[in-house]
SERO-4910 file (N, C-alpha, C, O; in steps of 0.05 Angstrom, whole numbers):
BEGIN
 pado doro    nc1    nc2    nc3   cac1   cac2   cac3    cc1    cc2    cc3    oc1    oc2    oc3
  Unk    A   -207   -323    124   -195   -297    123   -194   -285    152   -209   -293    169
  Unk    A   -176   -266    156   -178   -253    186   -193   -237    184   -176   -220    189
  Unk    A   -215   -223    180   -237   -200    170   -253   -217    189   -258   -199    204
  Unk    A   -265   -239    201   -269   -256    226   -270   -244    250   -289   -231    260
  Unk    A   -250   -248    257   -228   -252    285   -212   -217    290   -197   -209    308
  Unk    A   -222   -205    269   -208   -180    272   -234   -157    271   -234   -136    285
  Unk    A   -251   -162    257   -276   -140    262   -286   -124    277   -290    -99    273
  Unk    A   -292   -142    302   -290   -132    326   -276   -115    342   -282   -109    365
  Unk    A   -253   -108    328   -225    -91    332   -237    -57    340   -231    -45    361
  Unk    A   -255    -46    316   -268    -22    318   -287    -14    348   -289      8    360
  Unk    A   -297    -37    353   -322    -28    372   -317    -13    393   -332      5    400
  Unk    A   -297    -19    405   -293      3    436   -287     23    430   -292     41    446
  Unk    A   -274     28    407   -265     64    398   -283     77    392   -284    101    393
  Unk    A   -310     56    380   -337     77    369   -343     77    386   -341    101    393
  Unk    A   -357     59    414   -368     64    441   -356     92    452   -368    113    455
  Unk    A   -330     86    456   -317    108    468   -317    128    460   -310    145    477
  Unk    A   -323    137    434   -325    153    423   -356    172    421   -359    196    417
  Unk    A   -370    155    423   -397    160    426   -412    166    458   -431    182    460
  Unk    A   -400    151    480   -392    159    502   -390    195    521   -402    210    536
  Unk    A   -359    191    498   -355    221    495   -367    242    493   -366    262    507
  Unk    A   -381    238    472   -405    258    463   -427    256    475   -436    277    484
  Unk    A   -439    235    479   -464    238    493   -458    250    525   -476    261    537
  Unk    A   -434    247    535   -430    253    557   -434    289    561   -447    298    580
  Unk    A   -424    306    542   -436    325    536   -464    342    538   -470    363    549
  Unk    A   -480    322    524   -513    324    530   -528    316    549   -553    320    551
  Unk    A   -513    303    565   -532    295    595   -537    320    615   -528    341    605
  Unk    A   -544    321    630   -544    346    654   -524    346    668   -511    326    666
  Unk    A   -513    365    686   -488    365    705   -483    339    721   -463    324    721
  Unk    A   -513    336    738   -506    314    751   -506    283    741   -508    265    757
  Unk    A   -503    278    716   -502    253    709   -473    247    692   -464    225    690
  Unk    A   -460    273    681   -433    267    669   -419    253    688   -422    246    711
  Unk    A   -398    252    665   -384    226    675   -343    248    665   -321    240    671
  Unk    A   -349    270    653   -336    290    657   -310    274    635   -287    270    642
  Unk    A   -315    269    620   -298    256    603   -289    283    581   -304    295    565
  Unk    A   -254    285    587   -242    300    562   -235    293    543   -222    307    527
  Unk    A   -239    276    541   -229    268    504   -245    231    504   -254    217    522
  Unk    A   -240    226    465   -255    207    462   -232    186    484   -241    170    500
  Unk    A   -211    189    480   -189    175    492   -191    175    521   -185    153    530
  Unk    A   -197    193    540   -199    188    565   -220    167    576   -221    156    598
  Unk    A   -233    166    557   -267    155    554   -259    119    556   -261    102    574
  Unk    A   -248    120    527   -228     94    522   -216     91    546   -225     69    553
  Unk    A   -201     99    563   -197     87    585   -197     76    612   -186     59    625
  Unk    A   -223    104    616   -244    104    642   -262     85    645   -273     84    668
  Unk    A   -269     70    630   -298     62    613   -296     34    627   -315     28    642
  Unk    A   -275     17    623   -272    -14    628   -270    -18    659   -277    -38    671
  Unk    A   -254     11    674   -261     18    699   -277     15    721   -278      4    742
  Unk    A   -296     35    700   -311     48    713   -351     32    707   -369     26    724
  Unk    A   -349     31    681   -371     11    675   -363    -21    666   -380    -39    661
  Unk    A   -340    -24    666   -340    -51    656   -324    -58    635   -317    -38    624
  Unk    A   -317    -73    627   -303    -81    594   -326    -87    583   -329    -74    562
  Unk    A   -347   -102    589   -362   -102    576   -383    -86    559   -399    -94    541
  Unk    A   -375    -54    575   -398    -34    558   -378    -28    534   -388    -14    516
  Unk    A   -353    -36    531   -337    -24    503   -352    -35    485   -355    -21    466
  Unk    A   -365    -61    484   -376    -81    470   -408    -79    459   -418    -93    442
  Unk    A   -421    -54    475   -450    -65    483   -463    -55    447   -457    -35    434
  Unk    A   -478    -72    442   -486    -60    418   -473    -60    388   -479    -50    367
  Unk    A   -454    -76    396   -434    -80    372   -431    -92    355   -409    -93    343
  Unk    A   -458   -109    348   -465   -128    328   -457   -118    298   -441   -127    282
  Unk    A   -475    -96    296   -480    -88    278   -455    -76    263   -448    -82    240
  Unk    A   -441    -56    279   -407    -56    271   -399    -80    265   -397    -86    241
  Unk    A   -392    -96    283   -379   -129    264   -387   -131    243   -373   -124    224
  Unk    A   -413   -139    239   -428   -144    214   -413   -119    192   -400   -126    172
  Unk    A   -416    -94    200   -414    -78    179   -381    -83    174   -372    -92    153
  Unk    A   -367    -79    192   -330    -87    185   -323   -116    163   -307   -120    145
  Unk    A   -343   -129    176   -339   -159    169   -350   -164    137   -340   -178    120
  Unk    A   -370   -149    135   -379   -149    104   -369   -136     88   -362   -144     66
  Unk    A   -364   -111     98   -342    -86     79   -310    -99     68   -304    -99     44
  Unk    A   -296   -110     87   -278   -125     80   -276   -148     70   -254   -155     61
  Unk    A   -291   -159     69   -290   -187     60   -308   -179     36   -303   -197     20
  Unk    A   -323   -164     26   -333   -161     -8   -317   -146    -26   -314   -150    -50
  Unk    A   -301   -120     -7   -279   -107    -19   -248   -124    -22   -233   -115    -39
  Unk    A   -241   -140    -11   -222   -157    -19   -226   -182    -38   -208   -189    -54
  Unk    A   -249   -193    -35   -261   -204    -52   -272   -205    -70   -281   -227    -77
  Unk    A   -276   -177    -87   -288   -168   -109   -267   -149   -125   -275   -138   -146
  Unk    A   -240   -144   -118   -210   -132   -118   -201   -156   -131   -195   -158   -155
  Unk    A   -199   -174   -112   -189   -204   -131   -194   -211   -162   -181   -215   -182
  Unk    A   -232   -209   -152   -241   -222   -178   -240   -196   -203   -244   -202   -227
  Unk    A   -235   -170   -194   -232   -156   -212   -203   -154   -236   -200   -151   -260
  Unk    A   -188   -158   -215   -157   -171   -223   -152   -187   -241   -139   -184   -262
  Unk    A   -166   -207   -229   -157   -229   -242   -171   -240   -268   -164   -258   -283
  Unk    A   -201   -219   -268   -212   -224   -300   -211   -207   -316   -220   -207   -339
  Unk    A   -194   -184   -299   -192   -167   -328   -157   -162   -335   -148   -145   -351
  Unk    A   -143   -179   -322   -112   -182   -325   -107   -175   -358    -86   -163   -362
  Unk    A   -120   -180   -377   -109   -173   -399   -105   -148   -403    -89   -142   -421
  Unk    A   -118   -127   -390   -124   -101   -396    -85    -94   -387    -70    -80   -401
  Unk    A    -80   -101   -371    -54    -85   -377    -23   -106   -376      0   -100   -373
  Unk    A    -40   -140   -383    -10   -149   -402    -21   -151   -429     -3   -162   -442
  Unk    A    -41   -147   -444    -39   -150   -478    -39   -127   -483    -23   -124   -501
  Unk    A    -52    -98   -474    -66    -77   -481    -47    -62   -468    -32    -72   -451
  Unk    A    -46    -30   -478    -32    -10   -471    -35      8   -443    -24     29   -438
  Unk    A    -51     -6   -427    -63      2   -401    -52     -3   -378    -54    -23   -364
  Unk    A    -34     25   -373    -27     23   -340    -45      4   -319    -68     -2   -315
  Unk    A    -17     -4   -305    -30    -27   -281    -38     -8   -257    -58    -10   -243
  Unk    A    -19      9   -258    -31     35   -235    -63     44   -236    -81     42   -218
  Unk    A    -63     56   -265    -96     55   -273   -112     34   -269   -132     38   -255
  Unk    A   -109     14   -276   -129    -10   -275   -128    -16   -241   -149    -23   -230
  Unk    A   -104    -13   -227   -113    -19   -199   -129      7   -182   -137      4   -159
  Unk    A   -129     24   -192   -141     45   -183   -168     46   -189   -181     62   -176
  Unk    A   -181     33   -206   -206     36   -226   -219     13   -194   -231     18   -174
  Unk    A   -207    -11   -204   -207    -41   -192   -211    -35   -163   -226    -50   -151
  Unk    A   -197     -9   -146   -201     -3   -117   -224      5   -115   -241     -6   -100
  Unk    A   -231     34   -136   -261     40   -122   -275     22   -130   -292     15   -114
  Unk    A   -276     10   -151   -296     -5   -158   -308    -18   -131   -328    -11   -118
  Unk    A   -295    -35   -127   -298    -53   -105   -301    -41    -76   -313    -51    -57
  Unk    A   -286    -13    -77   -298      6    -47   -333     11    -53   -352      8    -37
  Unk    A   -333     19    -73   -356     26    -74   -375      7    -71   -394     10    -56
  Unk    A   -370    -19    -89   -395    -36    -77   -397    -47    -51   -418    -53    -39
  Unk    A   -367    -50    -39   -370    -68    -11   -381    -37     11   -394    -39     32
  Unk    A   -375    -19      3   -391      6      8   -420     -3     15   -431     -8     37
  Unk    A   -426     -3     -9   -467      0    -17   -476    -31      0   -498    -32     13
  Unk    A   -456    -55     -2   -463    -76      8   -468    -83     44   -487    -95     55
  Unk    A   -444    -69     57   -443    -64     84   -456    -40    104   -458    -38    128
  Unk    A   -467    -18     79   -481     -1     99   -503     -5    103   -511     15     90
  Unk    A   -525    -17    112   -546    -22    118   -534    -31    143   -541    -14    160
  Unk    A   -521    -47    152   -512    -58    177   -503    -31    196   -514    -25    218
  Unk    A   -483    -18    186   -472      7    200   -506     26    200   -511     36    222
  Unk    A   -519     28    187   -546     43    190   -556     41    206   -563     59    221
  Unk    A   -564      7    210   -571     -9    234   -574      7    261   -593     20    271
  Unk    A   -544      0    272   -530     22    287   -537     51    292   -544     60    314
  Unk    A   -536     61    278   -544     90    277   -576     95    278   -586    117    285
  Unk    A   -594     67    270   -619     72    280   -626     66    309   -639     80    325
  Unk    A   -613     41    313   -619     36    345   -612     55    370   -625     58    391
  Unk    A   -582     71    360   -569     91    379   -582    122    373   -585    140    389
  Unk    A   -587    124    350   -592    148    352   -618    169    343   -617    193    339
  Unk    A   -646    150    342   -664    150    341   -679    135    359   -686    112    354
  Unk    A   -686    149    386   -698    133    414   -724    140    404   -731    164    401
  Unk    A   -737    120    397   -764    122    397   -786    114    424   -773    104    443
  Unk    A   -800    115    427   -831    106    445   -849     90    432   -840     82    410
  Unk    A   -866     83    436   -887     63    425   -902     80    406   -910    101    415
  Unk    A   -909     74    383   -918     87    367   -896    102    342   -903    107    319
  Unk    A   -875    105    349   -850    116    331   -848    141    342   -831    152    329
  Unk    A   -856    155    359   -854    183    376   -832    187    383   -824    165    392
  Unk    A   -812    206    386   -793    216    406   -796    231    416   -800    253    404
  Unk    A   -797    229    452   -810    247    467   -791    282    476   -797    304    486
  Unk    A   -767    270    466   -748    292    466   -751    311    446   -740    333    449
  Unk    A   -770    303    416   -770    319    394   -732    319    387   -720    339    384
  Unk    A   -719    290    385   -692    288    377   -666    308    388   -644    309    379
  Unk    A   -679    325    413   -660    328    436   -659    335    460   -677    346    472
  Unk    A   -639    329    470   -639    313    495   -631    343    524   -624    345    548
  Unk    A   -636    358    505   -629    386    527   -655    402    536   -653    422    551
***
């Protein structure tokens, strides 16, 4: 499947995006004076590298790569075993594919976020030895 080779697609827009914002919370002399997530996106490969679009981006793959590939894959199998519901039975195919979408959003949902969590623990909970944050969670 391309859910592979394409996952990786998200990561520099969340960097950049995240970038953005933190650039905000630093002190005067350390911004990097970025106006939008988009200027960020462009300064970035510049200015730090191509490689910081990337840094940390495991866990996004993983989460893109699992989300799609259980939600297309559990869409399928919903399809195709409950096909009778709307050629023997009086049941809209609209309905049944609508039921069949969240279904499957929802589990490849519950299945891929632990990975995206991941993420959000490593970036946005700086801990110290012991589990402490010496900022008390901010950075002003």
């Amino acid at each position: 499947m391309a859910f592979g080779p394409t996952s990786w697609l998200t990561v520099p827009f969340e960097n950049a995006r995240r970038a953005y914002y933190a650039d905000k919370t630093w002190p005067l002399e350390l911004r990097r004076n970025y106006t939008s997530a988009t200027q960020a996106l462009v300064r970035i490969p510049f200015e730090e590298g191509p490689g910081y679009l990337f840094k940390g981006g495991f866990p996004l793959i993983m989460n893109q790569f699992l989300f799609w590939t259980v939600y297309v894959n559990f869409y399928i199998f919903l399809k195709n075993k409950f096909f009778l519901f709307w050629v023997y039975n009086d049941i809209s195919y609209e309905w049944c594919k609508a039921v069949f979408m969240g279904a499957s959003f929802g589990i490849a949902s519950f299945i891929s976020y632990p990975a995206y969590h991941t993420r959000e623990m490593v970036d946005l909970w700086p801990k110290e030895r012991g589990g402490f944050c010496t900022w008390n969670n901010s950075y002003r």
